[in-house]
N, C-alpha and C positions, 0 to 999 in steps of 0.2 A: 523632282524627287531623287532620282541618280544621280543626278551634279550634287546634292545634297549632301546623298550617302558616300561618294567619293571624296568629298572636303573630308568629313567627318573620320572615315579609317585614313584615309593618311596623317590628322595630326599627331605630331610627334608627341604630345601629351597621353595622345589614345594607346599608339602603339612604340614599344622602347626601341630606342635604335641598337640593333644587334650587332652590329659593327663597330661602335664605339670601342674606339681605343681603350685600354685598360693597364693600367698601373703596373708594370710588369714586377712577378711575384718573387720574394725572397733575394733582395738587394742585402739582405744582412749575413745570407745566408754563406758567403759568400768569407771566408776566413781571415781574410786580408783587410776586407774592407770594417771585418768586425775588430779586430785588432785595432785599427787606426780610429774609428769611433772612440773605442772605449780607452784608448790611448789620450785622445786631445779633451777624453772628459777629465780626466787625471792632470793633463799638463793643456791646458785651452789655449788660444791665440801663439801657438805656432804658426812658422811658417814654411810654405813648400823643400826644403832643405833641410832643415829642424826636423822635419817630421820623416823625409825619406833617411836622412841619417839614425836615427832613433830607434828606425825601425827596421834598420840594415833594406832597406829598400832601392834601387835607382830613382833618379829622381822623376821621370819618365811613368816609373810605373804607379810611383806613390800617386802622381798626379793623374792618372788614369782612374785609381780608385778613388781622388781627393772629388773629381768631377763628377762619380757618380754619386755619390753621397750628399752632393751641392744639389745634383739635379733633382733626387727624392727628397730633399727637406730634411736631412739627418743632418747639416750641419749649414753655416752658415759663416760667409765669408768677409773681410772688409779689409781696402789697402791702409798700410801705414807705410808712407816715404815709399820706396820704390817696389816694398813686395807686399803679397798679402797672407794674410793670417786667416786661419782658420777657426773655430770653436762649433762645439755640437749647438742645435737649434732653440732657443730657449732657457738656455742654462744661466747665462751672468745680461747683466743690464750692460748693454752698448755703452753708457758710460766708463765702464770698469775695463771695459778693454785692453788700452794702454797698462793700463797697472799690470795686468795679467800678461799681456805680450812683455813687460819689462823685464816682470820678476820669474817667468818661462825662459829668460834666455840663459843659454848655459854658465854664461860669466857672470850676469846678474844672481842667478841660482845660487854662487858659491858666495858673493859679500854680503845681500843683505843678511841672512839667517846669519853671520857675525856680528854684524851692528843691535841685531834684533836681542839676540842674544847678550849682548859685551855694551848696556848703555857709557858715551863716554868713550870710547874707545878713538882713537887717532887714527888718520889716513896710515902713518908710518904702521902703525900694531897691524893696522887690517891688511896692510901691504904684504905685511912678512907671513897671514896667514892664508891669504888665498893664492898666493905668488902670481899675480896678474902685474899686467904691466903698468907702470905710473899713469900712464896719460887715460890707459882705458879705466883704471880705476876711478880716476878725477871724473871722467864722460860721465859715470855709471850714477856717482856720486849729486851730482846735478841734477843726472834725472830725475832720480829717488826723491831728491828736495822738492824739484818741480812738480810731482805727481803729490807729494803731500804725505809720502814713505817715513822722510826722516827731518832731522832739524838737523843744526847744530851750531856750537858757539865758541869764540875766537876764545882760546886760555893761553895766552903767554903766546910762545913761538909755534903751539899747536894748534889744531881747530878740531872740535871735540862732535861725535857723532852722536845721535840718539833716537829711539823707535820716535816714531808720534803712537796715536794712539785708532788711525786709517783702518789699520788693519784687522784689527777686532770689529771695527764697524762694519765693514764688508764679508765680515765670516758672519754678524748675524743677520745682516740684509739678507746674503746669499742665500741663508737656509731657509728664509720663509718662502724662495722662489723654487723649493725642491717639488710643490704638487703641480705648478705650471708646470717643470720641466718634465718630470714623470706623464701628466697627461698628455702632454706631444709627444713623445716619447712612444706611449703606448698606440697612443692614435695613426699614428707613422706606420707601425707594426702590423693594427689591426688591416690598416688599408693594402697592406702589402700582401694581407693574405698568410700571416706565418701563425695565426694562431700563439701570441705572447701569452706566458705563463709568469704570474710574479710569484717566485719560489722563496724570495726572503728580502726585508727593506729595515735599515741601519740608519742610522743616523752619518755613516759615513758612504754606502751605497747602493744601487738596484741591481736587485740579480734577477733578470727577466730569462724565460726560457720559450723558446722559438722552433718550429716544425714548419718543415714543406715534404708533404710523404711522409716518406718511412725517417728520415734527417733531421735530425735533432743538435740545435745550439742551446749553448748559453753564451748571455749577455749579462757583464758586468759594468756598471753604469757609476762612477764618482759622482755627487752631486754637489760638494761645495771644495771648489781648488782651493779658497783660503783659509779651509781650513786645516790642509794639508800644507800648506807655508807656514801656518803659524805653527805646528807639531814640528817643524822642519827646524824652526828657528828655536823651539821650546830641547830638542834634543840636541840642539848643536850646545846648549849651555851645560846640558850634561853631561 
């Protein structure tokens, strides 16, 4: 009967274990680390460089805060070619990646939103407006075609750029993935212990509000990058 009763209060079903490690609380809380969240929800698939330049950071320390925010599930990582890129957890389909590391990079940023904008336009036109160098323009120009960005077709002695139509499709795929990313989003917070408050939701972001104590954030959340390329590209024509 006592070897019984002995089984019986030790299992760990009966009694919780009080020692379990525990989530440690308010990782957002934390200014630096919420800045660069809310930064790669805006510009995703940066990488380690990108992101400590951006954000007047060393590269050291961006990658100090990039690692704790991989470790709590706030963002999620993957190599392309030699470095790797970042994006918050849930927001764009793994497929989309590449597009989004293309059209984040800073030289990428300034030609397509011309082509988007200027159907038709020539290597020479887009040359003289973004003043990038020939060779890297040609690279850039490849990619774009390879990913499914752009087209274009031989006219006389020139060769003529043009949108596809990629891009709109991936701004409305993205928006049906905003109550996924919202719900990991909030589930992250709650577990952290910050008590999240949704203070206002847009069709362009989340403004979550966060407490540990007396300490009070906000958090502002982008939920669809393309569709801030496309505005990008829509105001470059006017």
């Amino acid at each position: 009967m006592l070897k019984a009763l002995r089984l019986t209060i030790t299992r760990k079903d009966k009694i919780p274990d009080l020692e379990e490690p525990k989530v440690p609380k308010g990782i957002l809380m934390n200014s630096t680390r919420r800045r660069i969240l809310q930064y790669l929800s805006r510009y995703p698939c940066l990488h380690l460089h990108g992101i400590a330049k951006s954000m007047g950071l060393t590269t050291n320390n961006a990658k100090w805060h990039l690692d704790k925010l991989l470790e709590n599930g706030y963002l999620s990582t993957l190599k392309m070619g030699n470095k790797r890129i970042y994006f918050p957890t849930g927001m764009i389909d793994i497929e989309d990646v590449n597009i989004l590391a293309l059209l984040n990079n800073s030289n990428s940023a300034r030609i397509f939103p011309v082509i988007a904008s200027t159907p038709g336009i020539t290597q020479k036109e887009i040359s003289k407006i973004v003043d990038t160098k020939q060779q890297t323009l040609i690279d850039k120009m490849k990619l774009f075609e390879k990913v499914g960005l752009i087209t274009s077709v031989r006219d006389g002695r020139y060769r003529r750029y043009y949108p596809t139509k990629l891009m709109e499709g991936l701004e409305k795929k993205n928006r049906k993935r905003f109550k996924e990313f919202r719900q990991i989003m909030l589930k992250l917070l709650v577990r952290d212990g910050v008590n999240p408050q949704i203070i206002r939701t847009t069709d362009k972001n989340i403004h979550i509000r966060i407490n540990s104590g007396k300490d009070r954030s906000d958090l502002i959340l982008y939920i669809n990058p393309f569709e801030r390329l496309i505005n990008l590209s829509r105001s470059h024509k006017g």
